[in-house]
C-alpha positions as CSV (number, residue, x, y, z in Angstrom):
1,X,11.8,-71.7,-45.4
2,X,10.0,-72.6,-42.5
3,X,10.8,-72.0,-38.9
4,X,11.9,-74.8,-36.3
5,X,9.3,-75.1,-33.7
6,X,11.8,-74.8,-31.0
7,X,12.1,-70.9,-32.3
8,X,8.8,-70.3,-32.3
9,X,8.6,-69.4,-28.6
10,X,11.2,-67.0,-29.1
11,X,9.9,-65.1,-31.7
12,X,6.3,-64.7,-30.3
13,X,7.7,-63.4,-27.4
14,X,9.9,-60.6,-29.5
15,X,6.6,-60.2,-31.5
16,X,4.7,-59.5,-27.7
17,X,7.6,-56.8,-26.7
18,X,7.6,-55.0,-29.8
19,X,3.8,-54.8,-29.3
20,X,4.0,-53.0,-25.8
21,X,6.9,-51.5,-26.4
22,X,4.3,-49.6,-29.5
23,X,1.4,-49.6,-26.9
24,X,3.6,-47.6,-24.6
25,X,5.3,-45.6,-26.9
26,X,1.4,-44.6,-28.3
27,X,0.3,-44.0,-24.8
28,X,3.3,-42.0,-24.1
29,X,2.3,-38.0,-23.1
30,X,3.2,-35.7,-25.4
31,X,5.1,-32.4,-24.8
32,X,2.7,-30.0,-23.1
33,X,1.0,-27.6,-25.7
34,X,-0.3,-24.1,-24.5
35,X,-4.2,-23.6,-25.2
36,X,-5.4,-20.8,-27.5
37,X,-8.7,-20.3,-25.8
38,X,-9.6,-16.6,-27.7
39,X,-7.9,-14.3,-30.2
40,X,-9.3,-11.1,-31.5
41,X,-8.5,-7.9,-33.1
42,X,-8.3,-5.2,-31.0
43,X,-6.7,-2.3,-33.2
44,X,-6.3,-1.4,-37.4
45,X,-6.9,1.9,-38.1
46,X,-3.7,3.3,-38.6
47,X,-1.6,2.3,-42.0
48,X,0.8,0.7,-40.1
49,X,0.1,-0.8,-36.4
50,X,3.5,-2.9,-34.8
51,X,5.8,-3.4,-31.9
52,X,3.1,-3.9,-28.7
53,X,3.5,-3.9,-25.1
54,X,0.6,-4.6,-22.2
55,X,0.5,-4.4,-18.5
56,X,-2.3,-4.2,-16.0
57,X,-2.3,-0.8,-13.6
58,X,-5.1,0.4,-11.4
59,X,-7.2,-2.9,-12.4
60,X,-7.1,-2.0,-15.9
61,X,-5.2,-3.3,-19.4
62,X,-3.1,-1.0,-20.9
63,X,-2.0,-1.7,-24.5
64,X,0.1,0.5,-26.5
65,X,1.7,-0.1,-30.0
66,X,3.5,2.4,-32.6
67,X,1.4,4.0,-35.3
68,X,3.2,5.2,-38.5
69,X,2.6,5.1,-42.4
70,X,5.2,2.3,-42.6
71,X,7.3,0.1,-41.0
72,X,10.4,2.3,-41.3
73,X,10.8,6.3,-41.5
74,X,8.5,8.7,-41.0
75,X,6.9,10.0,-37.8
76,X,5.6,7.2,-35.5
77,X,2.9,7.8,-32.6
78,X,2.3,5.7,-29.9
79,X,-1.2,4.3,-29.2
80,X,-2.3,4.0,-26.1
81,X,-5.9,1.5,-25.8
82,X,-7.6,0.1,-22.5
83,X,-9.6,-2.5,-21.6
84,X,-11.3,-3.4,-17.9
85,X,-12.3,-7.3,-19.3
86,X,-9.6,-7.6,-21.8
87,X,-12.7,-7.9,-24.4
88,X,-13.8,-4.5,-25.5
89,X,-11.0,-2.1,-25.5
90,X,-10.7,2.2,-26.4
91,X,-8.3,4.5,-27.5
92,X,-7.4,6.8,-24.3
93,X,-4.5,8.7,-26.1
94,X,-1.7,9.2,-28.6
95,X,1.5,10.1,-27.7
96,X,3.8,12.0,-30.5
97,X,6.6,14.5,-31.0
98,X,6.6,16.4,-34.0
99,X,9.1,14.9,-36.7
100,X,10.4,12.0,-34.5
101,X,9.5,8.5,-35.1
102,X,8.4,6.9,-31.6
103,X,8.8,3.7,-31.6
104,X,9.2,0.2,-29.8
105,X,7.3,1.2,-26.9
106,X,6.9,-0.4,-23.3
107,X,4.9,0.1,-20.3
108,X,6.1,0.1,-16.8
109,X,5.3,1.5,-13.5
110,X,6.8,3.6,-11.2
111,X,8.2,3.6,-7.6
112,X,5.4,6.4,-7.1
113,X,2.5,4.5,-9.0
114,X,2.8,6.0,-11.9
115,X,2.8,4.5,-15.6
116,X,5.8,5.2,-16.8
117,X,6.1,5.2,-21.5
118,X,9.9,4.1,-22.9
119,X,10.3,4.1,-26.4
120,X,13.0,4.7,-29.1
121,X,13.0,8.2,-30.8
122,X,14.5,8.1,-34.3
123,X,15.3,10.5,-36.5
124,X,15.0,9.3,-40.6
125,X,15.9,10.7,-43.6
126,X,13.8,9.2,-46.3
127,X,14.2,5.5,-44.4
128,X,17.6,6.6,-43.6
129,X,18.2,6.3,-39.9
130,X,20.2,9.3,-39.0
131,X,19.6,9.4,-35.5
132,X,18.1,8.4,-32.4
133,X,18.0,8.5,-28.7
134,X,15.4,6.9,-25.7
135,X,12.3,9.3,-25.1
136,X,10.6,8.4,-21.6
137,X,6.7,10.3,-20.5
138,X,4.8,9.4,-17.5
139,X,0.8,9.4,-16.8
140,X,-1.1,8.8,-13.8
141,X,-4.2,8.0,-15.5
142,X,-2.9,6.6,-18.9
143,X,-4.9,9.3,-21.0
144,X,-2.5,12.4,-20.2
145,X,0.7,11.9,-21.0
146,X,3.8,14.3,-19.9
147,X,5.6,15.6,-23.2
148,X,8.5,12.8,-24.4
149,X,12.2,13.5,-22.4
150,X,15.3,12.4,-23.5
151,X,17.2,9.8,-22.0
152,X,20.5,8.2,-22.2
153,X,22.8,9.0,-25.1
154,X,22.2,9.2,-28.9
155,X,22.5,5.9,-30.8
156,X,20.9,4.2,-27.4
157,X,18.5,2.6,-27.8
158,X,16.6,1.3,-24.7
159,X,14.7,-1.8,-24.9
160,X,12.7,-3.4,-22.2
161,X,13.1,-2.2,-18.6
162,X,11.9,-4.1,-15.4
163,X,11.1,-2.8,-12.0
164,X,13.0,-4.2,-9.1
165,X,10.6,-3.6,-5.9
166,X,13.4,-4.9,-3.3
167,X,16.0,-2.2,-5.1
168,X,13.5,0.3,-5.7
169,X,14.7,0.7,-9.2
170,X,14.4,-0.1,-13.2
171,X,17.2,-2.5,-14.7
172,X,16.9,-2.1,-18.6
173,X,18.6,-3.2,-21.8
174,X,20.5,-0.8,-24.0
175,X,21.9,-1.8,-27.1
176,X,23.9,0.6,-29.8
177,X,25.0,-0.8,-33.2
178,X,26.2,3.2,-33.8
179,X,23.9,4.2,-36.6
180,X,26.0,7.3,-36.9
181,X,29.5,5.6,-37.6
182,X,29.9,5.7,-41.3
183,X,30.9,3.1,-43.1
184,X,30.0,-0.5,-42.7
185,X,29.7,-1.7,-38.8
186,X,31.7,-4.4,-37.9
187,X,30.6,-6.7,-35.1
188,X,32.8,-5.4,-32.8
189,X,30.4,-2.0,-32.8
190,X,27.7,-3.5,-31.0
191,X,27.4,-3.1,-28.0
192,X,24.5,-4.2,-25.2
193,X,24.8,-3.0,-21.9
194,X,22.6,-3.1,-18.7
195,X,21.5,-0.2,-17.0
196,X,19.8,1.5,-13.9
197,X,17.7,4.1,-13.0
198,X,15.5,5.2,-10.1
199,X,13.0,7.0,-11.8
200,X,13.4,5.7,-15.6
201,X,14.9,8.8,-16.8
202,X,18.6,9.4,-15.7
203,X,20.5,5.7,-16.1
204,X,23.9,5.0,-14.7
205,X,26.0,1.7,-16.2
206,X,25.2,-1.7,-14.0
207,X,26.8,-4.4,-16.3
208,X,28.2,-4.7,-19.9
209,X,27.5,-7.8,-21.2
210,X,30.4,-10.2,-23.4
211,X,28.1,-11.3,-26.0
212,X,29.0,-11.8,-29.9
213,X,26.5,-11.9,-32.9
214,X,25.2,-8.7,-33.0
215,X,23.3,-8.4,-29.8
216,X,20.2,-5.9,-29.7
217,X,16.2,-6.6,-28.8
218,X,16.6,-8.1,-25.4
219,X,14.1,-8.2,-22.3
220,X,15.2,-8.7,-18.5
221,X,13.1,-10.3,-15.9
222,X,13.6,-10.8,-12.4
223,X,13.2,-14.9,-11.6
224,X,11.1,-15.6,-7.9
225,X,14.8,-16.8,-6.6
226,X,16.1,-13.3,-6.8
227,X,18.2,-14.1,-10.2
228,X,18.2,-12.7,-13.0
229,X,17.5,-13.8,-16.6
230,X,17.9,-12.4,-20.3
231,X,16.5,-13.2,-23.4
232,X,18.9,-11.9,-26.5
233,X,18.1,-11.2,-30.1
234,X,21.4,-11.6,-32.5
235,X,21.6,-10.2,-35.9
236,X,25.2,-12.4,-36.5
237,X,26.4,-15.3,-37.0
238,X,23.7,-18.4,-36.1
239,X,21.4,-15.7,-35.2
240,X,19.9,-17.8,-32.5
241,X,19.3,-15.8,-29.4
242,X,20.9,-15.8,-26.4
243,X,19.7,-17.0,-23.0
244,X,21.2,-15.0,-19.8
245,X,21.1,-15.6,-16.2
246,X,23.4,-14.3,-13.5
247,X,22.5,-13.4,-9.3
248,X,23.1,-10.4,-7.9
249,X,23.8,-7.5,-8.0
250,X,23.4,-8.9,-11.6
251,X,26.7,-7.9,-12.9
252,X,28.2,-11.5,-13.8
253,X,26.3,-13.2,-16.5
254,X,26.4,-16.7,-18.2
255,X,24.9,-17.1,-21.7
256,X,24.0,-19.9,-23.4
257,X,22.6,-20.4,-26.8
258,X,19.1,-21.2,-26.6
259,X,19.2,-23.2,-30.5
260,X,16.2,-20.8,-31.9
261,X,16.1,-17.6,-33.7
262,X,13.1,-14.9,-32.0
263,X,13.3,-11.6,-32.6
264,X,10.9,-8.9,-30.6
265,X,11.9,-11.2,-27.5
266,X,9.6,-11.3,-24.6
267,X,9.2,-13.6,-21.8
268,X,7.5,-13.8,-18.1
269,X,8.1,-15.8,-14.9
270,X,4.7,-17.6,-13.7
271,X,3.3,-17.7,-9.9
272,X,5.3,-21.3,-10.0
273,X,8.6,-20.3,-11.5
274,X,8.1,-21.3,-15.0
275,X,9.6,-19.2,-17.9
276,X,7.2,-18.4,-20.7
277,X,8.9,-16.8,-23.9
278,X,7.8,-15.0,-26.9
279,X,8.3,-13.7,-29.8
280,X,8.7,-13.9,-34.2
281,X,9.8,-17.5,-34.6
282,X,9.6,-20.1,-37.0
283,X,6.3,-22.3,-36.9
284,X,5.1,-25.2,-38.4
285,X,4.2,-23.3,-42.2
286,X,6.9,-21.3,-44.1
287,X,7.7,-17.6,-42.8
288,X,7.7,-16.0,-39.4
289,X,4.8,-16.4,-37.3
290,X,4.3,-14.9,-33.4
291,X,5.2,-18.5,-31.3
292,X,5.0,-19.3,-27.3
293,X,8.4,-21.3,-25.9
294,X,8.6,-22.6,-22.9
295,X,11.7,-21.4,-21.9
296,X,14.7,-22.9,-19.3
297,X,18.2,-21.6,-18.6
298,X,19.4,-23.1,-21.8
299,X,16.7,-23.8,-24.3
300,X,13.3,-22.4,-25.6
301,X,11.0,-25.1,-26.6
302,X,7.8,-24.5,-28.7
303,X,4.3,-24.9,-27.3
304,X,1.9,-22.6,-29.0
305,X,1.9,-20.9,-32.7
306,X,-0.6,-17.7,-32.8
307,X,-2.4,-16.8,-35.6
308,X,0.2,-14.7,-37.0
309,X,2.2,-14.4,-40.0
310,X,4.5,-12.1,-42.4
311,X,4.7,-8.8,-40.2
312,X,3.8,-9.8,-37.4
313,X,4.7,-10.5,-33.2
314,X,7.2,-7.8,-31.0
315,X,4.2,-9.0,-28.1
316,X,3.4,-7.6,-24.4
317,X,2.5,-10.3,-21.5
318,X,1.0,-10.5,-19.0
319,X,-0.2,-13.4,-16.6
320,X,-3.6,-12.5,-14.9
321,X,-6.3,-14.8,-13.0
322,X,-4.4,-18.0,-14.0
323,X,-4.1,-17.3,-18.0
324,X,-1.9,-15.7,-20.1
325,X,-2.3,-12.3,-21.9
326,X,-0.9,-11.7,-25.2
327,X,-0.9,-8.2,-27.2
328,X,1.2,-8.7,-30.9
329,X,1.0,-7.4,-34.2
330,X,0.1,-9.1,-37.1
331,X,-0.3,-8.9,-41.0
332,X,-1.7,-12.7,-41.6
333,X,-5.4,-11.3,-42.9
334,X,-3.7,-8.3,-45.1
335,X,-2.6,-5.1,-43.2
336,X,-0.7,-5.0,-40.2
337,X,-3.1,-5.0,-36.7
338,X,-3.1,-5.6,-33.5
339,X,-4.0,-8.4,-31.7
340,X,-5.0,-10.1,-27.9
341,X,-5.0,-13.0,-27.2
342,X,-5.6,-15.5,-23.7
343,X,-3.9,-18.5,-23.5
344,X,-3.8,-21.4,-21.2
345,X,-0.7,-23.0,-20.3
346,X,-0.8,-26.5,-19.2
């Protein structure tokens, strides 16, 4: 059939608007992607190397990471590696406590300049958990370390901590799924609370926080505003993790579900207010890989995947001479190591 000429106007015009409609859809930016500029392996000499945190003190990077025969049981140690150009780094010390598996361990500093080691201190039966209660040590030099304390109660287990320079104090994330109830462990058992402490050791209640799923991993971080803001792993029900915010004296929280699963959360606020998240995630191949989100009070979008896979992420950040720092863990290339990378972000 062919087509009257008075329509032929009409549809060369359609034809023209569909055409710049593609043009402009091609030309259309895409969603900003972070830039991997170098990644390297810093650490694999123990059996097991996992769960890193960084920060910079006295002009220097400090990485540390648990040690162990395996992921679970035994007696972990906590590494403790430096680097003054983030390129060539060396083992300063190694921080254990005879029959107690150290572990998920994170760097801070204290109100009297002093680096300040939390960790988890668990006590395994075979790969039993049986126990386990926060151990805290300090340095002023990050190669002698004071002997592990106790802190908190047992079947704490203390998180990530952040120092608040206006309060003169720690805020830090406790969670307790009460490894010593027997039985199963309903939902209702866990429990994840805020806390404060002036020096990192002795913690008094600040907030407990209404959240279902299974709440545990879960890092705080002070926004330029003064706020607030939470990043939550669930073990329950969608599993996607929770985002928090709430003003102060940070003791009223709204959550909302951020629509992704990452577990070993971690996240930083940049120079300009931005919220850059990270953690094990789902990439763009099968299995868990260590991603970068760009984060908001509601969402976590996807910007970078590291080389990473199987075992792998629980990273440390931080932002330094306008790029991003990355310490994680990996198992991609065969046995579990450790990992830094630098990372633009657009």
């Amino acid at each position: 059939m062919t087509t009257p000429l008075r329509l032929l106007p009409l549809l060369l015009a359609a034809t023209v608007l569909a055409s710049s409609a593609a043009v402009l859809q091609a030309q259309a930016p895409a969603a900003p992607k972070a830039e991997l500029l170098t990644v390297k392996k810093i650490w694999d000499q123990g059996q097991h190397n996992a769960f890193t945190d960084l920060i910079r003190f006295d002009n220097l990077f400090y990485c540390c990471f648990r040690e162990a025969a395996a992921s679970v049981g035994g007696e972990g140690k906590i590494r403790i590696l430096t680097s003054f150009d983030a390129a060539t780094w060396a083992s300063v010390a190694l921080v254990a406590s005879p029959g107690v598996d150290l572990r998920d361990p994170k760097l801070g500093i204290t109100k009297d300049k002093r680096m300040i080691l939390f960790m988890s201190g668990a006590l395994y039966k075979g790969t039993t958990l049986e126990s386990r209660q926060p151990r805290v040590c300090t340095s002023t030099d990050g190669r002698n370390w004071s002997p592990p304390e106790k802190s908190l109660s047992d079947g704490d287990n203390l998180w990530r901590s952040v120092w608040h320079e206006g309060e003169a104090k720690f805020y830090g994330t406790v969670f307790n799924d009460h490894p010593n109830t027997a039985g199963p462990k309903p939902e209702a058992e866990w429990t994840e609370k805020l806390f404060t402490s002036n020096d990192g050791k002795v913690w008094a209640l600040s907030a407990i926080w209404d959240i279902k799923g299974q709440p545990n991993e879960a890092t705080v971080r002070l926004l330029p505003s003064g706020d607030m803001a939470a990043l939550v792993r669930r073990e329950a029900g969608d599993k996607t993790s929770l985002i928090g915010m709430a003003k102060a004296p940070y003791r009223e929280w709204t959550w909302a579900s951020s629509g992704v699963l990452v577990q070993g959360p971690n996240f930083i606020a940049l120079p300009d207010g931005r919220l850059i998240a990270t953690g094990r995630g789902r990439g763009t191949t099968p299995g868990a890989h260590t991603m970068l989100y760009a984060m908001t009070a509601s969402s976590l979008t996807p910007i970078l995947e590291l080389p990473s896979g199987g075992d792998c992420s629980y990273p440390g950040m931080v932002f330094h001479e306008g790029l991003l720092h990355l310490s994680y863990y990996s198992s991609h290339e065969g046995k579990t190591a450790i990992y830094f990378a630098k990372v633009r972000v657009p």
